[in-house]
N, C-alpha and C positions, 0 to 999 in steps of 0.2 A: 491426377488422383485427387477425391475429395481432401478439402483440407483438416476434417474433421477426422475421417477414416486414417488419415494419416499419422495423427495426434493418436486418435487412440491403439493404432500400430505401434507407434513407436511407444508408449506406456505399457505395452503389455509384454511388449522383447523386455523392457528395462525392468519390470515385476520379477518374470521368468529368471533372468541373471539372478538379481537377487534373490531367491530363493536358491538357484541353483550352488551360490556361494555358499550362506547361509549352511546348504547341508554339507560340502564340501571343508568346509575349515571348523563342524560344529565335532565339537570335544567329545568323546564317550565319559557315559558315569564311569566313577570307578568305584566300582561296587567289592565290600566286604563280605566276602561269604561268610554264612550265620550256618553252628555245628546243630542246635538244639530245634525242636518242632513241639514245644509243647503250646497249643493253643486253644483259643473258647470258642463259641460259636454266641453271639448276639440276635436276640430273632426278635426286635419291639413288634409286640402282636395284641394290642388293644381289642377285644372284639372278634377274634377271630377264629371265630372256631371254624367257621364252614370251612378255613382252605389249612390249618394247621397241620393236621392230621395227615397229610399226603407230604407235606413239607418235612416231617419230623419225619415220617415213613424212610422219606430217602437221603435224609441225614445221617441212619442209624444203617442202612446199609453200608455204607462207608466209613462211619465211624459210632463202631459197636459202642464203645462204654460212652452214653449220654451224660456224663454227671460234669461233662466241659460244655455242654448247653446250657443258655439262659435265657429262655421264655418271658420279654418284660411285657408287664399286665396292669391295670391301674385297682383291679377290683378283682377280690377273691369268688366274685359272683359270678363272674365271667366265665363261661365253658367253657374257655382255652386252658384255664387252670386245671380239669381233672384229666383234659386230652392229654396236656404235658407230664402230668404226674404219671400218665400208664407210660410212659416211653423214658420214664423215670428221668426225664429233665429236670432241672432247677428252675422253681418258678419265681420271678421278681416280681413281685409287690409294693408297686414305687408307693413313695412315705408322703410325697409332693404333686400329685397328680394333678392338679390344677391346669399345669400350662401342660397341653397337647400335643405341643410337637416333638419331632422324632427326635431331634436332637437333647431334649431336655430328660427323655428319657434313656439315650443312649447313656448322657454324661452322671445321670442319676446311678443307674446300675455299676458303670464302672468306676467312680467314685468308692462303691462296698465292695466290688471285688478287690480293687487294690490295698483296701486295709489290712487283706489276710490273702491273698493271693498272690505271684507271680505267672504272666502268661508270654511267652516267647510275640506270640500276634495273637491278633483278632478279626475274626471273622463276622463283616456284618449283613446278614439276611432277613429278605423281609419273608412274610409270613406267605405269602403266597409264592416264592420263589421254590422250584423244583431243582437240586443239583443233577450235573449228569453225575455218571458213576465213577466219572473218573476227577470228578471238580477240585475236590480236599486236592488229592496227590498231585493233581497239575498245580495248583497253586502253591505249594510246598516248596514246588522245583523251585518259582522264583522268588521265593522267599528262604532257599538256601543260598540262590546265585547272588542275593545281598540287596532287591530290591523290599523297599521298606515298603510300600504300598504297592499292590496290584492289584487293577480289576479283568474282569472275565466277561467275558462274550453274553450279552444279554439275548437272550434267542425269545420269541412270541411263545408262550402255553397254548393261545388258542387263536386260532384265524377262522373266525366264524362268519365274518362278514369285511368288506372293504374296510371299514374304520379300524377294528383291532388288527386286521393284515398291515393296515396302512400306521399305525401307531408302535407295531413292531418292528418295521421298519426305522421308524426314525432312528433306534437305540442301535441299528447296525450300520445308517448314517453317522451317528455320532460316535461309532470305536471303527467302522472301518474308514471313514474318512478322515474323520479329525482325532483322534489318539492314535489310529496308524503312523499319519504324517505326523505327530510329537514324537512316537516313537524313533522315527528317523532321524527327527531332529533334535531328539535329545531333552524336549522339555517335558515339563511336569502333566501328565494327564489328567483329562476331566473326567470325575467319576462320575458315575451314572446311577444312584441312588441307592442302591443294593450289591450284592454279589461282590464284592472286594476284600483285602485285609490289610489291619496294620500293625504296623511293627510295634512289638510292646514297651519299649523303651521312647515312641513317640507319644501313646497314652501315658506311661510314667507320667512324662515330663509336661506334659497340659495336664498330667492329675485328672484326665476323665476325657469328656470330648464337649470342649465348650464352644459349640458349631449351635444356635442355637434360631437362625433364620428359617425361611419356608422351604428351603432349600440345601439344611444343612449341607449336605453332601458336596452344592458347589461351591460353600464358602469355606469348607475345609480344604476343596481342590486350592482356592486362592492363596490359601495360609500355607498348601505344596509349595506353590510357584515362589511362595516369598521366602520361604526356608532352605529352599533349594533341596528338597526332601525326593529321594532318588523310587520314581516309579516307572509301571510299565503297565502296556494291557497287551495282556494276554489272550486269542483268541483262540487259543486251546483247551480254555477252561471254562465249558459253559453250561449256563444253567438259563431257569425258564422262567418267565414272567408274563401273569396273565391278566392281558391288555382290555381297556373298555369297547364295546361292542354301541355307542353310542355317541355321538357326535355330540351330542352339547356336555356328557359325561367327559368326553375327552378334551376339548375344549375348554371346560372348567378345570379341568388335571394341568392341562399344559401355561393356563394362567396363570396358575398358584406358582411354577415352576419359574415363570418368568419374571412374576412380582418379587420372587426368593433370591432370583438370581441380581436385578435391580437392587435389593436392599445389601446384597452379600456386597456386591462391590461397595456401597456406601463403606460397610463395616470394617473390612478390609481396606482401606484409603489407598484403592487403584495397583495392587501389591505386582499386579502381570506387568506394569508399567516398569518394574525393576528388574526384570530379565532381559537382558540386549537381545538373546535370540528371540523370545517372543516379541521384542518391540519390532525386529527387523522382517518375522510373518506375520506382523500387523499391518506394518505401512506396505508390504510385497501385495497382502492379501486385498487391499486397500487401492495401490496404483492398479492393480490387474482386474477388479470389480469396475473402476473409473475406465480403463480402457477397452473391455469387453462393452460396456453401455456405448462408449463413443464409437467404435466399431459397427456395433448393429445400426445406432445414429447416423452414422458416415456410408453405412448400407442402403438405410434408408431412403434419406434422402437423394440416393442416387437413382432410388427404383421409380419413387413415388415423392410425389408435390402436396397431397392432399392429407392434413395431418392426422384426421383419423387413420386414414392407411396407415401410416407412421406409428401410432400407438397399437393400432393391432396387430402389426408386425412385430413389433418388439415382443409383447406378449407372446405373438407364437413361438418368437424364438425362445423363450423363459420357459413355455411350458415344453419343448421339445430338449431343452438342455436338463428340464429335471426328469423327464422321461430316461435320457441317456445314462442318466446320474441314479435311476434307481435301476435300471438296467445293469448299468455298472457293479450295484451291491451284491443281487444276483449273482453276478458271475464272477465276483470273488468269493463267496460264499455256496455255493450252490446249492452242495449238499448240507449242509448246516442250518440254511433257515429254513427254520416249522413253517412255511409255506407252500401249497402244493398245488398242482393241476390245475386250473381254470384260474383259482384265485392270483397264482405268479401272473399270468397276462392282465386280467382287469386292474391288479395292481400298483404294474408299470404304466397302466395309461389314469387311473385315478389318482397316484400321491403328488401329481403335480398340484392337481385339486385340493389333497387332503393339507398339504404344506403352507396352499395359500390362506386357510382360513388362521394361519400361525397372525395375520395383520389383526383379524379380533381379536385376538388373545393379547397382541404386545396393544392395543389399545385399551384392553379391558384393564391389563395391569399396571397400565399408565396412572387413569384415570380413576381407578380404583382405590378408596383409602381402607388404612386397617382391615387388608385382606387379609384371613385369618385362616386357618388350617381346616380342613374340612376332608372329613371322610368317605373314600373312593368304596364303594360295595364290592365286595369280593366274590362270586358267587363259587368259588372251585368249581375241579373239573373232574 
């Protein structure tokens, strides 16, 4: 047997153990049930009138009396202000609007509510986010059962072309791959920008939401994993968001995402570093990436001598394992993702493609200084 093939054999039996331990000896939360459900709904909607109105729509189906909504707005000139007032929301009016990003005005608003308010959690939605009918109540349940943050199934608004099919996809990549296996194993989940809640006695105690990167939302995930802050994702509870229909549109989306995420861990000084289970599905996920490469190497090399072959074999194999891999999301999901008929099959054979252009973006956001926040057009649906 190659010597290489061998090596990377035996690293990926030894990953596989490891994880399989891992879930085996990993501890459950122990979660305090919570008796009370009084909560707000958060909606930072800068500009946004074109998709508000359908967002508020099916907010108030579910939860009739609007005066637990808050509409944050930088300018009273804004036509999101008199949209919100017919649906009789509360509209915020940040005093500071200078700096742009979401988290400055997350932590602006809740800042004024808690000087005259108490709220059991919080509810944060973006303005183009549609709930299903049953969102509110599903997220309730785990926020009785005592988990302090949950987020919910981010499902596509609109699959109108390969890019927004294929950018919807990622966000069922990232809860059904990677928060499902947290779920299992017990750690803190990565939130995914919108559609989530938190427990009100965690806003208490930060006195607002001082998450203030490109990417608030992943560096608030970090300051979970450091607190030990007991969450879950929920794939019962889902709502809609409506994805770019443009390739460099998206690609600038996913930069910004990755530059936020790069400065979060700066801020946060390495905080996932301090939970043994995540250390121990870092270096698993780690030895089993190095032994899947020396595998297909150890393939390689057996079949073919010429090293182009070699590099385009590996590739094929890269792009037939994300094939498999978006195939897989599919068919745990089936009925659930806004994607239909023709566009499922092109798909599965273009997000291998749509994935790879993720190497411009983690270079854009290397090399990139003082990337600053920048506004995605919403066009609703």
């Amino acid at each position: 047997m190659n010597i290489i093939f061998f090596i990377g054999l035996t690293l990926d039996i030894i990953a596989i153990i490891l994880i399989l331990i891992n879930i085996i000896f990993s501890t459950n939360k122990k979660l305090t049930k919570n008796k009370n459900s009084n909560y707000a709904i958060l909606i930072p909607a800068r500009d946004e009138s074109k998709v508000i109105r359908n967002t508020l729509k099916h907010i108030k189906i579910q939860n009739k009396d609007m005066s637990n909504v808050y509409v944050i707005i930088e300018d009273k000139n804004d036509p999101t202000y008199n949209i919100a007032k017919e649906f009789n929301a509360n509209v915020y009016i940040r005093k500071k609007p200078v700096k742009h990003k979401k988290g400055y005005a997350l932590d602006e608003c809740l800042k004024d509510i808690l000087k005259t308010k108490h709220y059991d959690l919080y509810f944060i939605i973006d303005a183009d986010n549609i709930l299903d009918k049953n969102f509110i109540k599903n997220m309730l349940k785990y926020w009785h059962k005592g988990y302090e943050v949950t987020t919910g199934f981010r499902n596509t608004l609109n699959s109108k072309n390969l890019v927004s099919s294929c950018s919807g996809l990622l966000f069922c990549l990232h809860n059904t791959i990677l928060n499902k296996f947290r779920n299992i194993n017990n750690l803190s989940v990565i939130l995914c920008g919108s559609g989530f809640y938190i427990d009100g006695k965690i806003i208490e105690k930060l006195n607002g939401f001082p998450f203030y990167s490109l990417t608030e939302d992943f560096e608030f995930s970090l300051y979970m994993s450091e607190k030990n802050i007991k969450s879950y994702y929920a794939k019962d509870c889902i709502y809609y968001d409506e994805q770019p229909t443009s390739l460099k549109v998206s690609i600038k989306q996913r930069t910004r995402w990755l530059k936020g995420q790069i400065d979060a861990k700066k801020l946060t000084n390495n905080a996932i570093k301090k939970n043994i289970n995540e250390a121990i599905v870092m270096i698993s996920s780690v030895i089993l990436f190095i032994g899947l490469a020396l595998l297909l190497i150890g393939m390689a090399t057996s079949l073919f001598t010429n090293i182009f072959k070699i590099i385009l074999f590996i590739l094929l194999e890269l792009y037939l394992l994300l094939v498999i891999m978006t195939l897989y999301l599919y068919l745990c999901d089936w009925k659930k993702i806004n994607i239909h008929g023709i566009k499922r099959l092109t798909s599965i054979i273009f997000n291998p493609l749509f994935l790879s252009t993720y190497l411009i973006c983690y270079i854009k956001a290397i090399f990139t200084k003082n990337l600053e926040w920048g506004k995605i057009e919403h066009k609703g649906m």
